[in-house]
C-alpha positions in Angstrom: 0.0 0.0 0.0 2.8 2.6 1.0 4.6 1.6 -2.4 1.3 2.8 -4.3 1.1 5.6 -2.3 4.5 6.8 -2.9 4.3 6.1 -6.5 0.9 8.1 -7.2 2.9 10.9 -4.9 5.5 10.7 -7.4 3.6 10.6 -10.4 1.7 14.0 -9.6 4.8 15.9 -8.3 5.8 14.9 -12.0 3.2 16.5 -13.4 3.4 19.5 -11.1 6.3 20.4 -12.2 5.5 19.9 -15.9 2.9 22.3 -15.4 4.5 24.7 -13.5 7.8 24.4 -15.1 6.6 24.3 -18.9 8.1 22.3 -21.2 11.8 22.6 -20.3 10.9 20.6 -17.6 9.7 17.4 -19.6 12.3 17.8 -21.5 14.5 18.0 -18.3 12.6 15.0 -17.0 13.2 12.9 -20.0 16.8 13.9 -19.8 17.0 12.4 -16.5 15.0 9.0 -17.8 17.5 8.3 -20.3 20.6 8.7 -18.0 18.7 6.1 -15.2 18.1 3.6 -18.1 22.2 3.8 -19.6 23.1 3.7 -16.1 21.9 0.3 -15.3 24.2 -1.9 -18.3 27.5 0.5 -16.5 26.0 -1.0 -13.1 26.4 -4.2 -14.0 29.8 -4.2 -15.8 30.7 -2.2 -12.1 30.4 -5.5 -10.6 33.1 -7.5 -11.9 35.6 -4.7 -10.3 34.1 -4.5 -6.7 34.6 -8.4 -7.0 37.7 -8.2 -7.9 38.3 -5.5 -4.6 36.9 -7.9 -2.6 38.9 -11.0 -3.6 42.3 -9.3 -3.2 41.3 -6.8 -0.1 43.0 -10.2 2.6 46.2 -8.2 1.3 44.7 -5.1 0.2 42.4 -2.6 1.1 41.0 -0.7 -1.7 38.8 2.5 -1.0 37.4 4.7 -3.0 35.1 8.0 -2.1 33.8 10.8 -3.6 34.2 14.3 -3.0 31.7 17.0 -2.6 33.2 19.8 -4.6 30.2 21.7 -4.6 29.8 22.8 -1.1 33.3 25.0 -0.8 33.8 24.5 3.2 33.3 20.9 3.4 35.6 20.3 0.1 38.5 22.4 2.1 37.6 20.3 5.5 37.0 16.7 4.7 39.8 16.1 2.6 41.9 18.4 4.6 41.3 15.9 7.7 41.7 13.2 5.7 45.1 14.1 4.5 46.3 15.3 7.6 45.7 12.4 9.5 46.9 10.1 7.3 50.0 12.4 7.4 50.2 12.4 11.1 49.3 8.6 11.4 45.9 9.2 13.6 42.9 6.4 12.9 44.8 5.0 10.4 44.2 1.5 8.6 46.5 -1.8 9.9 46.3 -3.4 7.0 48.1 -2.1 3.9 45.4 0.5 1.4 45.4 2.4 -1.3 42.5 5.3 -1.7 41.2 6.5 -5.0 39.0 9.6 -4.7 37.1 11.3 -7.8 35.0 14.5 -8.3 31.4 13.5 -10.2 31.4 14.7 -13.9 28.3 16.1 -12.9 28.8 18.2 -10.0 30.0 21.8 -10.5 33.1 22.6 -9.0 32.6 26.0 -7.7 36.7 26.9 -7.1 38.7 24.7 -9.2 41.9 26.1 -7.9 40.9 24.2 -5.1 40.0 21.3 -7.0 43.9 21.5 -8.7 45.7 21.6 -5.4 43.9 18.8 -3.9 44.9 16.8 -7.1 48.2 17.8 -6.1 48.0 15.4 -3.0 45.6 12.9 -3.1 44.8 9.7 -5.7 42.5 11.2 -8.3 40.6 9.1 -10.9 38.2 9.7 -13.6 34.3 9.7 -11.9 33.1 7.6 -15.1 35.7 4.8 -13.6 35.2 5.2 -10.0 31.6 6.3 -9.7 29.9 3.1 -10.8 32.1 1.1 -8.7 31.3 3.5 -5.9 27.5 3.1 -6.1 27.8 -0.8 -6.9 30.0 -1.2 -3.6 27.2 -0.3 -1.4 24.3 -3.6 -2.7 27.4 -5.5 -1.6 28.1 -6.7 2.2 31.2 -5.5 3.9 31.1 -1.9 1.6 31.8 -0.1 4.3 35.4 -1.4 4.7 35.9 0.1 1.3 34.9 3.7 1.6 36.8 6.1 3.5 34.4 7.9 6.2 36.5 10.7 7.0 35.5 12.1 3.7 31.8 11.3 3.4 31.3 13.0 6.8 31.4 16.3 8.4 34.7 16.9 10.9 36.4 19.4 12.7 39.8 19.8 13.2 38.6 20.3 17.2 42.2 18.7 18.2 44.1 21.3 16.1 45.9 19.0 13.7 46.1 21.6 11.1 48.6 23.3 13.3 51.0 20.3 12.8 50.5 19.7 9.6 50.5 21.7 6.5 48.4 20.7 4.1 48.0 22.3 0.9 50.6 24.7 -1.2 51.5 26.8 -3.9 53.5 26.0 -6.9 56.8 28.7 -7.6 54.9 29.6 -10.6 51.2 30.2 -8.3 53.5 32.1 -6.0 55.1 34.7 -8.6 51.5 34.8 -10.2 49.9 35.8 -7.2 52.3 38.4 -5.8 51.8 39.8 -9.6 48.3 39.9 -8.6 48.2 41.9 -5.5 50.7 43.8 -7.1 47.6 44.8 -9.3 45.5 45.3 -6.3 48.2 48.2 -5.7 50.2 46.2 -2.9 53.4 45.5 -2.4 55.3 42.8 -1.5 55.5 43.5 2.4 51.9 44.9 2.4 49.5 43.5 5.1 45.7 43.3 4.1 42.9 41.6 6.2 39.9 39.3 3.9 36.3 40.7 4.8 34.1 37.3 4.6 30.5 38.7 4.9 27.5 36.3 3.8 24.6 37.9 2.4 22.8 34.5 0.6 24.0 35.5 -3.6 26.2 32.7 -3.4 23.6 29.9 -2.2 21.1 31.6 -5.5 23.8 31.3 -7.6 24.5 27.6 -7.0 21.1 26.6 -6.4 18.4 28.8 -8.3 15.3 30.1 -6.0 13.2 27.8 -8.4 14.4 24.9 -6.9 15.4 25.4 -3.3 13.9 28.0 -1.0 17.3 29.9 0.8 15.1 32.2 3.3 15.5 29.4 5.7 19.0 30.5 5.8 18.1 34.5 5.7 18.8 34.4 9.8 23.1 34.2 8.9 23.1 36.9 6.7 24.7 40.4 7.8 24.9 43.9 6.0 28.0 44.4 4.5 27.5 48.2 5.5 28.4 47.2 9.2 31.9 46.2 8.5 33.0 49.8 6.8 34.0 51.5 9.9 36.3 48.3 10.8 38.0 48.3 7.5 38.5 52.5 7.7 40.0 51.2 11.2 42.1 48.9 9.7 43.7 50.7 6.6 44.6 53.0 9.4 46.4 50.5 11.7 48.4 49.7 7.6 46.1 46.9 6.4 44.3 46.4 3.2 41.1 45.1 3.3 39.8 42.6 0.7 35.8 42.0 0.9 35.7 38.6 -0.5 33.1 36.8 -2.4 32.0 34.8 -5.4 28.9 36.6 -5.9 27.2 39.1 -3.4 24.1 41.6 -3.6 25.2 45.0 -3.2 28.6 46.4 -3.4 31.2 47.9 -0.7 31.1 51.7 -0.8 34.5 53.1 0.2 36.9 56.2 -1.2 39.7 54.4 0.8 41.5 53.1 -2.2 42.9 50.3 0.5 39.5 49.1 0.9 39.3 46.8 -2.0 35.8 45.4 -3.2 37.5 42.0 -4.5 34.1 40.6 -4.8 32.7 43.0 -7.8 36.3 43.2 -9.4 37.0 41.8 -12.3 40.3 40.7 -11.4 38.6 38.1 -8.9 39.3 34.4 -9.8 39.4 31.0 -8.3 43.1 31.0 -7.9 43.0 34.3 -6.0 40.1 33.6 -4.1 42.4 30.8 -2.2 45.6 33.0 -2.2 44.0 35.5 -0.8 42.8 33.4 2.2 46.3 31.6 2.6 48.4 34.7 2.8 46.5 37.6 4.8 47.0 38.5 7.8 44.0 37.3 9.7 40.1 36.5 8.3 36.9 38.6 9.7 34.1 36.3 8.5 29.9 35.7 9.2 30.8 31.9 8.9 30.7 30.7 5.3 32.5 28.3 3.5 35.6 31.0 3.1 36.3 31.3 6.1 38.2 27.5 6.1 40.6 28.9 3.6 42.5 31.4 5.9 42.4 28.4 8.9 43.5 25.6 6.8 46.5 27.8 6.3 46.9 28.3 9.9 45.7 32.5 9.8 43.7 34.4 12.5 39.8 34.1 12.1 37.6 36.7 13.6 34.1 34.5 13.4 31.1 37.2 13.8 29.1 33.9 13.5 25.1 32.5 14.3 23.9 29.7 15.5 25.8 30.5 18.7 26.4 26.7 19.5 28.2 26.5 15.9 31.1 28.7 16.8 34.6 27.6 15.8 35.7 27.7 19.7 38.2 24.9 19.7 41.7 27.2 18.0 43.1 30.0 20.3 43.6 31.7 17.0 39.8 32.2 16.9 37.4 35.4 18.2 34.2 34.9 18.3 31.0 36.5 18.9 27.1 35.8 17.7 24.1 38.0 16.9 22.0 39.1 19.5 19.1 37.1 20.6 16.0 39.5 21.3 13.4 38.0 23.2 10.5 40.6 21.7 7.5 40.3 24.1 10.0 41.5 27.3 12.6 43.4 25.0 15.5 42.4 26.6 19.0 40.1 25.3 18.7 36.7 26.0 21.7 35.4 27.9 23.9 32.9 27.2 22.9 29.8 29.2 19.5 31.1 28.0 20.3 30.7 24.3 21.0 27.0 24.9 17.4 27.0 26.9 15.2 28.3 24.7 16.6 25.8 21.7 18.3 28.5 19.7 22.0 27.4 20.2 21.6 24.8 16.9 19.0 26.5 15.1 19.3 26.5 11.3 16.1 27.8 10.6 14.5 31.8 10.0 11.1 30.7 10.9 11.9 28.9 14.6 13.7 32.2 15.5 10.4 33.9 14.9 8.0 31.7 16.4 10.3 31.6 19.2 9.6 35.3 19.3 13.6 36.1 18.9 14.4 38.7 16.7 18.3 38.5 16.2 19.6 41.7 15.6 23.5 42.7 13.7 26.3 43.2 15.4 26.9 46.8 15.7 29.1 49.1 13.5 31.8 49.6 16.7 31.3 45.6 18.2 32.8 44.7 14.6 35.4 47.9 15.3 35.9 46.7 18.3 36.8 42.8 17.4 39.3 44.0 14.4 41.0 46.4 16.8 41.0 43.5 19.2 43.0 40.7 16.8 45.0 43.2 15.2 46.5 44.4 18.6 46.8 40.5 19.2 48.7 39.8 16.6 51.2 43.1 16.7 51.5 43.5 20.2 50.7 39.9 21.5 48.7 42.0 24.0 47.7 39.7 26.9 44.5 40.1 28.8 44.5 41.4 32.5 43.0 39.8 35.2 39.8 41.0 34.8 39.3 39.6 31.3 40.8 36.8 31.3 38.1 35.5 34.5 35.4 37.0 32.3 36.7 34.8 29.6 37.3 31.7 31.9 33.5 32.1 32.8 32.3 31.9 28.9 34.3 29.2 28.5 33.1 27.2 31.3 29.3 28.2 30.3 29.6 27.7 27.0 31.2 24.2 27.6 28.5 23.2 30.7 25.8 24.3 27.7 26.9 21.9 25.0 27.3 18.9 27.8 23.9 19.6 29.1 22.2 19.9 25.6 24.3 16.3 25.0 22.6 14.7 27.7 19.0 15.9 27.8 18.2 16.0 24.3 18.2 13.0 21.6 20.3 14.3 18.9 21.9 12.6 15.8 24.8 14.8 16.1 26.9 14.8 19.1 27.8 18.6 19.4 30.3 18.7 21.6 32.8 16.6 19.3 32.7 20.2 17.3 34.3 22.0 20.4 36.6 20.0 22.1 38.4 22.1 24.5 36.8 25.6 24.5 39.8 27.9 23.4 38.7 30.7 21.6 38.2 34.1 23.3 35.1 36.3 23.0 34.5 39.2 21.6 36.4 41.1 25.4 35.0 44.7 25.5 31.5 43.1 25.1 31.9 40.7 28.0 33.1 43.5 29.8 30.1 45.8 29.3 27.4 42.9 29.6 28.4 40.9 32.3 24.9 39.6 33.0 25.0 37.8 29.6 27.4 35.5 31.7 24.4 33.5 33.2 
């Protein structure tokens, strides 16, 4: 009954989207068809080779996975775990393996600089090989043995293995092209410049058109660029350039100061300088996008203006952080911390919870962002230390935030294990606003 259910369910989403669609969308259908039927004669010529792994795997392990180019952050972070373990021996196989990895001819590739460098390390092979034998693999007991998990699953780098391990690099010929590039930009060699990472949602419409995917979900996470143009004015003063990064974006960054670049709308932007950029500034200010993991995978500074607050990158000392404020409307005050966690807010990925919630979550403020640039940069020069005051106030967040996650493991039933994203909590918080709200600390 469920199987006739499902089919007639099927059947009229078909023809809803015919008729909504028009005729590109039969044609798009019947498109689709033909693929599924050549598929099935591939499938079965697949089999012979995932026999063949099997027979020989007493001496060999062969293991093949796919990567998800298409989602920039988790093609910098699972393969960049991956490799680094593997360098650093950590989980590992006993038994002798070899590992073939392959990008589907299907799937866009949305930074192929990225996709060149990791070709440069790891065992590529074509996706109409390795694909078939992929799919196959899994109608066949024991397929798990032959996949390599670290790369079909999210991971953080929570124990700070990047930090021993340096994973990707550029060629003498990438290095003389991009120096040639900033040079462009009107920097020199020695100049300093800072990458602005601010999500607004272009890039998500760009990859995946409105038509097919509805992004307002993910409306909470974006910021105004505006916000961030009295931290760069600050920072140009303090000798930085600032670089506002981006693939695609909505509106662009209105400066004069001809050290505040708008990278994003130039048309010198490219994949290849979209990762240079990351590896070589000075530190990253970022809303928590996919960027953002190009400036830590080469060990740089993050300033993570970030929401949800329970998916903070807390576990690097490298890191400050702070989140959006959490409005309760109806008594028009800030939520606290420990009240974030309460409430169910700390993992939310969803605009419409926050509302029914009655949360409005409001931007950080023009002089918080100031404040937080100011904060890293004098960091970084000065390797200013905290004084006693701070660093309790930052000892108390720490231990909040941490009691939060273990109290959220505990009473609720969740797939993911949060606190494996954390670790140890080492990042700081945004000081000068723990300083000035000190009943948020509850």
């Amino acid at each position: 009954m469920d199987t006739i259910v499902k089919t007639k369910k099927f059947i009229l989403k078909q023809v809803f989207d015919i008729k909504t669609y028009g005729i590109r969308e039969l044609f798009r259908k019947f498109y689709l068809l033909i693929k599924l039927l050549i598929r099935i004669p591939i499938d079965i010529i697949a089999i012979v080779p995932c026999i063949i792994i099997r027979l020989i795997s007493p001496w060999i392990i062969i293991r093949i996975e796919r990567l998800q180019a298409g989602n920039f952050g988790e093609f910098i972070l699972r393969p960049a775990m991956y490799y680094c373990k593997k360098k650093l021996k950590i989980d590992v196989l006993k038994k002798k393996n070899i590992d073939f990895v392959y990008i589907h001819h299907n799937e866009r590739v949305f930074n192929k600089q990225l996709a060149k460098m990791w070709k440069r390390k790891l065992n590529f092979l074509s996706s109409f090989l390795l694909d078939p034998i992929s799919r196959v693999n899994k109608f066949i007991p024991g397929w798990r043995n032959h996949t390599i998990k670290s790369l079909s699953v999210g991971n953080r780098d929570v124990d700070n293995f990047f930090e021993k391990c340096q994973i990707l690099n550029f060629t003498k010929e990438e290095e003389i092209y991009g120096k040639k590039m900033l040079n462009k930009f009107g920097l020199k060699d020695e100049d300093k410049f800072v990458c602005l990472a601010v999500r607004d949602g272009a890039y998500e419409e760009k990859k995946i058109s409105n038509r097919y995917r509805d992004w307002s979900y993910h409306d909470f996470r974006n910021t105004d660029i505006d916000n961030f143009i009295l931290a760069a004015e600050e920072l140009t003063k303090r000798g930085y350039y600032v670089f506002r990064m981006g693939v695609t974006v909505k509106k662009p960054f209105n400066s004069k100061n001809p050290k505040i670049i708008d990278y994003a709308n130039s048309n010198l932007r490219n994949d290849f300088m979209d990762i240079y950029l990351g590896a070589k500034c000075s530190f990253c200010i970022s809303t928590g996008f996919g960027f953002q993991y190009v400036p830590y995978l080469f060990r740089k500074p993050v300033v993570q203006l970030s929401i949800p607050f329970g998916d903070l990158l807390t576990h690097n000392e490298k890191f400050l952080i702070m989140t959006k404020h959490h409005i309760l409307k109806k008594e028009k005050r800030e939520l606290s911390l420990s009240e974030i966690f309460s409430y169910g807010l700390a993992y939310t990925y969803d605009t419409k919870i926050f509302k029914q919630k009655g949360i409005e979550l409001v931007d950080y403020t023009s002089d918080e962002i100031k404040d937080m640039a100011i904060e890293m940069h004098e960091n970084l020069e000065f390797k200013k230390k905290l004084n006693h005051e701070d660093e309790e106030l930052q000892k108390i967040f720490k231990n909040l935030f941490a009691s939060n996650i273990k109290r959220i493991k505990h009473q609720e039933k969740v797939e993911n294990p949060y606190h494996i994203f954390h670790g140890k909590i080492r990042s700081r918080f945004n000081t000068k606003f723990l300083r000035e709200n000190r009943d948020w600390l509850r």
